[in-house]
N, C-alpha and C positions, 0 to 999 in steps of 0.2 A: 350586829347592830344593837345599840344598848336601849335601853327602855326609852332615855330620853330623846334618842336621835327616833327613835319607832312616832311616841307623840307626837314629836313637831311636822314629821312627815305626816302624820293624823290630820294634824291642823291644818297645816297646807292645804292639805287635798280639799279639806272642808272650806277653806277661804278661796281656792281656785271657784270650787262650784259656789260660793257667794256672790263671786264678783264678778262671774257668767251671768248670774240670774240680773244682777243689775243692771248691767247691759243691756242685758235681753228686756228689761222690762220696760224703759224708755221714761224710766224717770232718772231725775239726777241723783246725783249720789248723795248728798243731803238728804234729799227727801225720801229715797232708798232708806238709808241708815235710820232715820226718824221713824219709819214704818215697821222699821223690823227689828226696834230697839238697841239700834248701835250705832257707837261712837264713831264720826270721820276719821278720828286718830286712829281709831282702830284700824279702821278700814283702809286706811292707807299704808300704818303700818307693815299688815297682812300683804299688799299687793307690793308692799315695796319688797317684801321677804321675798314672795312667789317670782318675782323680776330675779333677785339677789340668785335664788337657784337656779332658775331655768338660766341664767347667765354664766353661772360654774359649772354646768354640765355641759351646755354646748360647746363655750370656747373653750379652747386648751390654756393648758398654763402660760404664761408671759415668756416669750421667744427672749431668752438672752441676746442683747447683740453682742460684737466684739467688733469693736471699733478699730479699721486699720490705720498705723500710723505713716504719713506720708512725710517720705522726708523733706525740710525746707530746701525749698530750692533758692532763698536767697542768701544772701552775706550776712555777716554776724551783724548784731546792732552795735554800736561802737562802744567801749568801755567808757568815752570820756562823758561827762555827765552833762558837759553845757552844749555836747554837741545834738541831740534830738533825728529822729527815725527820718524825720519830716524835712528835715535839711542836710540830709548826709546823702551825699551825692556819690560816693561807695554801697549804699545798701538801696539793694533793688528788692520791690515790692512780687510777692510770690499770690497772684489772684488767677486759679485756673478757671478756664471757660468748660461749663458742665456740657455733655457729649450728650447725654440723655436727661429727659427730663419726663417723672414718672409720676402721673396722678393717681390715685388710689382713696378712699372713701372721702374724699376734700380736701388731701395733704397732698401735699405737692413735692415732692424728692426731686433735686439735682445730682446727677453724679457725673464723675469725668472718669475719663478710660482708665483712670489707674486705679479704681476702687475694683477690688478682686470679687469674683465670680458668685465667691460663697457668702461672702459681706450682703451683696445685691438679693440673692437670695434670704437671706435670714430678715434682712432690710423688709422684702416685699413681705414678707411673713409677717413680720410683726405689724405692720400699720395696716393690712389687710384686717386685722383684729382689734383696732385700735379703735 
């Protein structure tokens, strides 16, 4: 650990127990700060750091997804250019109906049976932390 990373963790520790006692002492935080000669900015600063770690230490790294690709199930779009999606009575519209429907911290996931196993899983991982 190098000198600098040893300080800041000095600091921390000393602004966790600042921003304990503020708390604890049941005035606002202005009037805290004003009493004991320091700045809001600071002070938010500091709490905003003390958030920033205790946030990298507990969650893990960001869950890569890997997006499966499902094949179109409908007709090609037509090559001619005046003829349009919306009027081509050859090309059928591919809208699957989701088979499960998955809430997790206030995100809401649809999926249909053809999303594979380990997709679902990595899926629930990642918004489980999101």
């Amino acid at each position: 650990m190098s000198t600098r990373s040893i300080i800041h963790q000095a600091t921390l520790n000393e602004w966790a127990s600042r921003i304990k006692e503020q708390k604890s002492s049941g005035l606002s935080i202005s009037e805290w700060c004003r009493q004991n000669n320091l700045s809001k900015d600071k002070y938010f600063y500091w709490k905003r750091q003390l958030k920033d770690e205790v946030v990298e230490q507990v969650l893990p790294d960001i869950v890569p997804l890997t997006v499966p690709v499902i094949p179109s199930q409908s007709s090609p779009v037509p090559t001619n250019p005046t003829v349009g999606r919306e009027n081509c009575t050859s090309c059928a519209t591919f809208t699957p109906t989701p088979t499960a429907r998955i809430l997790i911290n206030g995100i809401s996931i649809e999926i249909d049976s053809s999303a594979p196993d380990s997709f679902i899983r990595s899926l629930i991982k990642a918004v489980r932390h999101a």
